[in-house]
N, C-alpha and C positions, 0 to 999 in steps of 0.2 A: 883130571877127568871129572865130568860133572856128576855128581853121584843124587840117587834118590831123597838124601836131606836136603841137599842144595836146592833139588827139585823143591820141595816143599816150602822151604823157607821163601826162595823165590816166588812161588806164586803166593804167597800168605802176602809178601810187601804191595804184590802185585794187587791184593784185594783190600791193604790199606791205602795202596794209591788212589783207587776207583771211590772208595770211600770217604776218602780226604776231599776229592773231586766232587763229589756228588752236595757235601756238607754245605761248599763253599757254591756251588750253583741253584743251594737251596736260598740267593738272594732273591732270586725269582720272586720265591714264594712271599719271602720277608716283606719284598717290595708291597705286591700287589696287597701286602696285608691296609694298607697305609690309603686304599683307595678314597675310601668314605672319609677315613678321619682327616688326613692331611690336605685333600685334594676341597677346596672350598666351591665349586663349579666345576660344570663338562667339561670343559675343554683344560682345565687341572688334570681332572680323570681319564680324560686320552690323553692327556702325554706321560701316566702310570703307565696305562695300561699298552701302551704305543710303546714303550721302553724294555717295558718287562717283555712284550710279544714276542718280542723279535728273538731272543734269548730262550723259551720257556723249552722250543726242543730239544739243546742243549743238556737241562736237569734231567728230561723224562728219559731222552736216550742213555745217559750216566746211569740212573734208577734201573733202567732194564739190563745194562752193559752189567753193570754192579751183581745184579743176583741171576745172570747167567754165567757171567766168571767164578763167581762161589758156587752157581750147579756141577759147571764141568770140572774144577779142582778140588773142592770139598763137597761132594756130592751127598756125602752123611749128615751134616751138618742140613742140607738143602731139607733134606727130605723129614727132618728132624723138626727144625722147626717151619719152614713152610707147611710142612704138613699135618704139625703137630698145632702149631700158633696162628693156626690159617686168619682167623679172624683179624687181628690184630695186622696180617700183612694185608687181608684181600681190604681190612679199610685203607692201609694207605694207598692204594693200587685204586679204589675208587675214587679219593679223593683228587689222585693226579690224572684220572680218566676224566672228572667232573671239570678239571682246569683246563684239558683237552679240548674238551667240546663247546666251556666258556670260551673263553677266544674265537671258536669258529661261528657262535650261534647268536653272540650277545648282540650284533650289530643285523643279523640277518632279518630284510623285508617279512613282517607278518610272524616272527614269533609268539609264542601262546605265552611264553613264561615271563615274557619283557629281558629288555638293556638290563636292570639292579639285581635283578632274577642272580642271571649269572654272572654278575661281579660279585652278588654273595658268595655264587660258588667259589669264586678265584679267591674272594678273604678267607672261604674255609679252609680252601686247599692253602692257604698261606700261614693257616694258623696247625691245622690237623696233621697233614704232614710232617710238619718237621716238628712236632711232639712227639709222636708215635713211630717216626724214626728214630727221637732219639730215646725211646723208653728203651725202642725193641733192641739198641745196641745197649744200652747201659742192664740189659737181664746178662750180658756177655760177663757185667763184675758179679752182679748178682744170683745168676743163676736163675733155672726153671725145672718145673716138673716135670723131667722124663726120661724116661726106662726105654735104655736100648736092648734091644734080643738078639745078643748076639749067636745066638744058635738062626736066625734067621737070617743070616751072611753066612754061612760055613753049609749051608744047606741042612742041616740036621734038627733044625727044629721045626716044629709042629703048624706051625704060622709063618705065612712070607712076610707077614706085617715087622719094618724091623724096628721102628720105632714106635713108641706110644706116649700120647699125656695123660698123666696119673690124674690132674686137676679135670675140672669140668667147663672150664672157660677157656679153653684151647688160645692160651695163647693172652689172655684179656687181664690175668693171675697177676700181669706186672702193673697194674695201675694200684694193686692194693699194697706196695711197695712205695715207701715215699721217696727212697735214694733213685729210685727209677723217675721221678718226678722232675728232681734235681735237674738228672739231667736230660728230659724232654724241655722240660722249660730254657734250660740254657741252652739249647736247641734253637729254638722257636724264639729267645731272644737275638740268638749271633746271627739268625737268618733277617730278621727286622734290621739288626745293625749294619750285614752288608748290605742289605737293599738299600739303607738309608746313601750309603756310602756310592751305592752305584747310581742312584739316582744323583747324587751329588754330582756326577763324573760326567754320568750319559744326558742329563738334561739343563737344558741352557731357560732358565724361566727366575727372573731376580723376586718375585712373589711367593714360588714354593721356597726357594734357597733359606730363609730364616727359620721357617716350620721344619725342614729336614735340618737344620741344626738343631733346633731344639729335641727333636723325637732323637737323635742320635744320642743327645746326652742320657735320657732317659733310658733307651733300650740298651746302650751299652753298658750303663751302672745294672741293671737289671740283669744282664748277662753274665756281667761278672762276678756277681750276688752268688748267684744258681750256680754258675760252674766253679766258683774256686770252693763250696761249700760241696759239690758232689766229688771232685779230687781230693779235698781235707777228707772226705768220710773213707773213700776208697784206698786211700793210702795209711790209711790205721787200721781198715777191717781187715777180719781173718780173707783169705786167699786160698786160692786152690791150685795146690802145687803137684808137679809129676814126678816121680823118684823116673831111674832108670830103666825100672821093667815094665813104665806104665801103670802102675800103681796111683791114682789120685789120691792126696791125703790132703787136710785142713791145713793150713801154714798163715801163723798171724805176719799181718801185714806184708804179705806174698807182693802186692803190686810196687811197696815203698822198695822192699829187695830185687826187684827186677831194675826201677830207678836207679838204684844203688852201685847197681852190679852189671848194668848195659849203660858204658857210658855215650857213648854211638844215640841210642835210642834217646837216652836223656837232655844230649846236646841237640836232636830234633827236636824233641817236646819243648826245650828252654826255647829254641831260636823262634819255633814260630808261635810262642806264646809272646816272646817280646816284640813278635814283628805284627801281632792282628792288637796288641797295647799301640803302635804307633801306628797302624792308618786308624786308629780309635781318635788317638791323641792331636794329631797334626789338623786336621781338620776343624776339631773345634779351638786351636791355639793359632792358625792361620786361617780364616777366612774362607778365602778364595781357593785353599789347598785341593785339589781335585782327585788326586790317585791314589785316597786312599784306601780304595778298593784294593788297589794291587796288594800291599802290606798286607792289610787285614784279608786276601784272601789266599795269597802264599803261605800266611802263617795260618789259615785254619787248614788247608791241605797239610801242611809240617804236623800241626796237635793234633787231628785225628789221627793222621799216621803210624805218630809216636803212641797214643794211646792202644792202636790195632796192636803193634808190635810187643808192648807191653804185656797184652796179653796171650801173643800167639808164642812168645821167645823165652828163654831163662826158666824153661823147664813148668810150664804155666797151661792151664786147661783154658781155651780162649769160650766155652760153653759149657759153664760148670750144670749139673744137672743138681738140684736140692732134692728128689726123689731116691736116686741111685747113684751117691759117690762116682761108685766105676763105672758108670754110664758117660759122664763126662767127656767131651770132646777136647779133643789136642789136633796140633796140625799133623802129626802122627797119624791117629787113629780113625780120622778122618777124609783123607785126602783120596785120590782118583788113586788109581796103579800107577808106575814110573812112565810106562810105553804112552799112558794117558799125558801127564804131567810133562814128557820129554815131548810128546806131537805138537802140545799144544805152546808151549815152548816156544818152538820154530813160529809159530801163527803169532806169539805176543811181541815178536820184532818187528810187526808193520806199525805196533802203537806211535812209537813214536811222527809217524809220517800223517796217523792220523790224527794227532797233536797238533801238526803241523797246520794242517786242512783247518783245522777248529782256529788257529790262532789265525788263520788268514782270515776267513771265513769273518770273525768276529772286527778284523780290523776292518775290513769293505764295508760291514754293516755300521760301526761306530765312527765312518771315517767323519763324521760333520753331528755334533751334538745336535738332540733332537729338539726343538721348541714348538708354538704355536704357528707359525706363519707357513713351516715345513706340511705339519699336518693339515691343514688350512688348504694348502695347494694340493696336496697328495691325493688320487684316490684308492691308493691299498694301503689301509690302514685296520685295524681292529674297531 
């Protein structure tokens, strides 16, 4: 019988898969980072921005898919910090709105702003994003400022308001955090490193192919700097654990004992940390190596995953709050009703078909690498 844990654990994997997803389509963003620097001439710079195009709805659908699955399963959490951290989300929301309307306006007769206008846009949103994605998921080790009212769920208290931020930066409170740094910046490096990777894959041009190896060696040292130094911190610091009554209490190095004690979880975190090391590795030790997108991005789906799980399993607050201990979120204390969780249930067994659509979808589009002579001929391009 499926019972209301199952419910919740279920959908909690279900919001590290959309997660894991969303990370590894933040090459988009990586890519377009690489416009100006990599691309030495125009016709360089359309076949970025020509590669990334075709892919960018992709991420932004993921981005929306992602926190309206955590609305309708974790709805406390939503209203918590979406509405508490507004800032910090409505910037990345404009950043990928700004990426939106680059693509459609850069090329368009008679713009005020010019063509470079908005491919600045697309390097912000290549850099902004996937920072402040990943600050806002690493306040998840870290914690934030806020006070839930639970007398404003039970109906008995005095304000429907049920959440509140104690801080005056709604949200902004984790940039003065360095471990939160860590890991925006290894963020923002593994998006550089897949794009580098996908441009290896998706474009046929023997002029850029040296400079995308070289920027891969960079971004990937770079990436691995930042993230094995924000996993070294978070696997020593104290932790925020849940006894059985719900009770949050301090627990040193709570995330290494989940490692320890989920070995499920930890054989995901190993597999696809050694799987996004070798599409790293194989490309600059082969050449001509082309997929190693696929590796390095099965395996950042696998890491995020494993790191959601870490914090949502083994008895762990996955939104510890630094204002009010017991305010702290768990998949528990957070999550829709069961009637909510079992409806919606039934609606996450079409995912797979729409997996499906996406991998077709992406082979029709990738069927013949993209180069100069293609674009040349074409006229719907970016």
């Amino acid at each position: 019988m499926i019972t209301y844990e199952f419910l919740q654990a279920y959908w909690w994997c279900l919001i590290a898969l959309l997660g894991g997803l969303l990370v590894f389509l933040l090459f988009v963003q990586g890519a377009n980072s690489f416009i100006f620097s990599l691309a030495h001439n125009e016709a360089e710079r359309e076949l970025i921005v020509n590669s990334t195009g075709r892919k960018w709805e992709f991420t932004f659908t993921t981005l929306v898919t992602f926190g309206g699955a955590f609305f309708a399963s974790f709805p406390l959490f939503y209203s918590t910090s979406f509405g508490g951290a507004y800032w910090v989300w409505m910037l990345i929301l404009i950043s990928f709105v700004l990426q939106a309307v680059s693509y459609e306006y850069q090329k368009k007769p008679g713009n005020l702003l010019g063509r470079d206008t908005f491919r600045t846009f697309l390097i912000l949103n290549g850099v902004v994003g996937p920072l402040l994605l990943g600050m806002a998921v690493a306040t998840f080790f870290t914690g934030s400022p806020f006070v839930i009212e639970k007398g404003a769920m039970d109906g008995t208290g005095l304000t429907p308001v049920i959440s509140r931020w104690t801080g005056g930066w709604n949200g902004l409170e984790a940039v003065a955090n360095p471990v939160n740094w860590l890991l925006g910046l290894a963020v923002v490096f593994l998006s550089r490193t897949n794009g580098v990777l996908y441009l290896l894959n998706n474009l046929s041009d023997a002029a850029l192919r040296p400079r995308l190896q070289r920027a891969l060696k960079v971004n990937a040292g770079l990436f691995l700097l930042f993230f094995l130094a924000f996993v070294g911190i978070i696997l020593a610091a104290d932790g925020f654990a849940v006894d059985e009554s719900g009770v949050v209490y301090v627990e040193h190095a709570k995330i290494l004992h989940n490692l320890l004690n989920l070995p499920v979880v930890t054989a995901v975190f190993v597999v696809g940390v050694v799987l996004v090391l070798l599409g790293i590795a194989y490309p600059l030790l082969k050449g001509k190596w082309r997929t190693g997108i696929w590796f390095s991005g099965i395996g950042t789906v696998l890491t995020v995953m494993a790191l959601f799980m870490l914090l949502g399993f083994g008895g762990t607050s996955y939104y510890p709050s630094t204002a009010d201990l017991q305010s702290s979120l768990t998949i528990q204390n957070s999550c829709s009703s069961e009637f909510t969780l079992r409806t919606m249930a039934w609606v996450s067994l079409f995912i797979p078909f729409v997996i499906a659509y996406i991998v077709y979808c992406w082979y029709a589009i990738d069927k013949k690498r993209i180069d100069k002579a293609e674009l040349a001929e074409t006229e719907h391009k970016y």
